[in-house]
N, C-alpha and C positions, 0 to 999 in steps of 0.2 A: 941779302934779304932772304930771308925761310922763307920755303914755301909748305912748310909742316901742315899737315890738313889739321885741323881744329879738333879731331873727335877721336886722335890717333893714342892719347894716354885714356881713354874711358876702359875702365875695369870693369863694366857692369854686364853681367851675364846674360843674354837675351834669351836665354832659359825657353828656347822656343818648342821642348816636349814638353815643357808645363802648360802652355798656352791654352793645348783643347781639355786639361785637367779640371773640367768646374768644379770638381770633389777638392781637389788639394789647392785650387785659386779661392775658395768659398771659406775653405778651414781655415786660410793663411791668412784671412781678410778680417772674418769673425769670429775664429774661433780664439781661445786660450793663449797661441802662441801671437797673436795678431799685435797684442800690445806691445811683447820686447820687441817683434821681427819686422812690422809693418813701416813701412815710414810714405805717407803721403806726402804728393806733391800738386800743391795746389794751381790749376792754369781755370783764366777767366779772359774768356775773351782773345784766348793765343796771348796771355800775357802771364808773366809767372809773378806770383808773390815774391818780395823781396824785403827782406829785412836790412835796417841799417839802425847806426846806433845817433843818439840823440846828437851827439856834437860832430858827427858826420869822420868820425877819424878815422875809423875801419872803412874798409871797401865793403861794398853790399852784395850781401849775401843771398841765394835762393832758398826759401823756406822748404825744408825737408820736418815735417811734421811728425810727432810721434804720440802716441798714448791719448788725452783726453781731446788735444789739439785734433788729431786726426781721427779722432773718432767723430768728432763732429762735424770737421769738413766731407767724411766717407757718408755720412746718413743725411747729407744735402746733394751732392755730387750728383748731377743730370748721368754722367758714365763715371764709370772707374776704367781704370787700365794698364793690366802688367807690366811693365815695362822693365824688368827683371831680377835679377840677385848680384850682392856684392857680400861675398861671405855667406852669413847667417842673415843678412837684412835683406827685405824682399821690399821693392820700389813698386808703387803706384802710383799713377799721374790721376786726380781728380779736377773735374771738368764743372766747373762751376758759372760758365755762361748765360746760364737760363734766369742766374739771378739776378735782378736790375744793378743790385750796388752789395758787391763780396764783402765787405767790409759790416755789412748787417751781422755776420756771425759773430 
């Protein structure tokens, strides 16, 4: 039996001299580059969106948001939150708890 920890293939850069950057966390969020580079991630409640497909055949997926999807989910979002770089795509976790039912968007 493995006892491989769970988190030990994550590629994701925790970018932690970005973190007190409000200048380059603000440009990356809203500005120009925010569209291709941005990819939200929706949590509600410490639960995350998940997608699956209609006949259940794929395993289910966590929603990584891009472009108008998370433009929308970002300008409802009680917090946002860096949570780092993979490449050129810059990860944020949006915090949608405050709304009674996520699924209004």
């Amino acid at each position: 039996m493995s006892s491989k920890f769970y988190y030990d293939d994550i590629t994701l850069d925790r970018a932690h001299q970005l973190r007190t950057d409000d200048e380059w966390l603000t440009a990356n969020l809203t500005g120009e580059s925010a569209g291709s580079n941005s990819h939200i991630i929706p949590v509600w409640r410490d639960k995350s969106l998940v997608f699956t497909d209609e006949q259940n055949a794929a395993a289910p997926q966590a929603a990584i948001l891009r472009g108008e999807a998370a433009e929308l989910i970002r300008q409802n979002a009680a917090t946002l939150v860096f949570l780092g770089l993979e490449g050129d795509a810059i990860y944020y976790a949006a915090d949608l708890s405050h709304l009674e039912d996520p699924h209004s968007l």
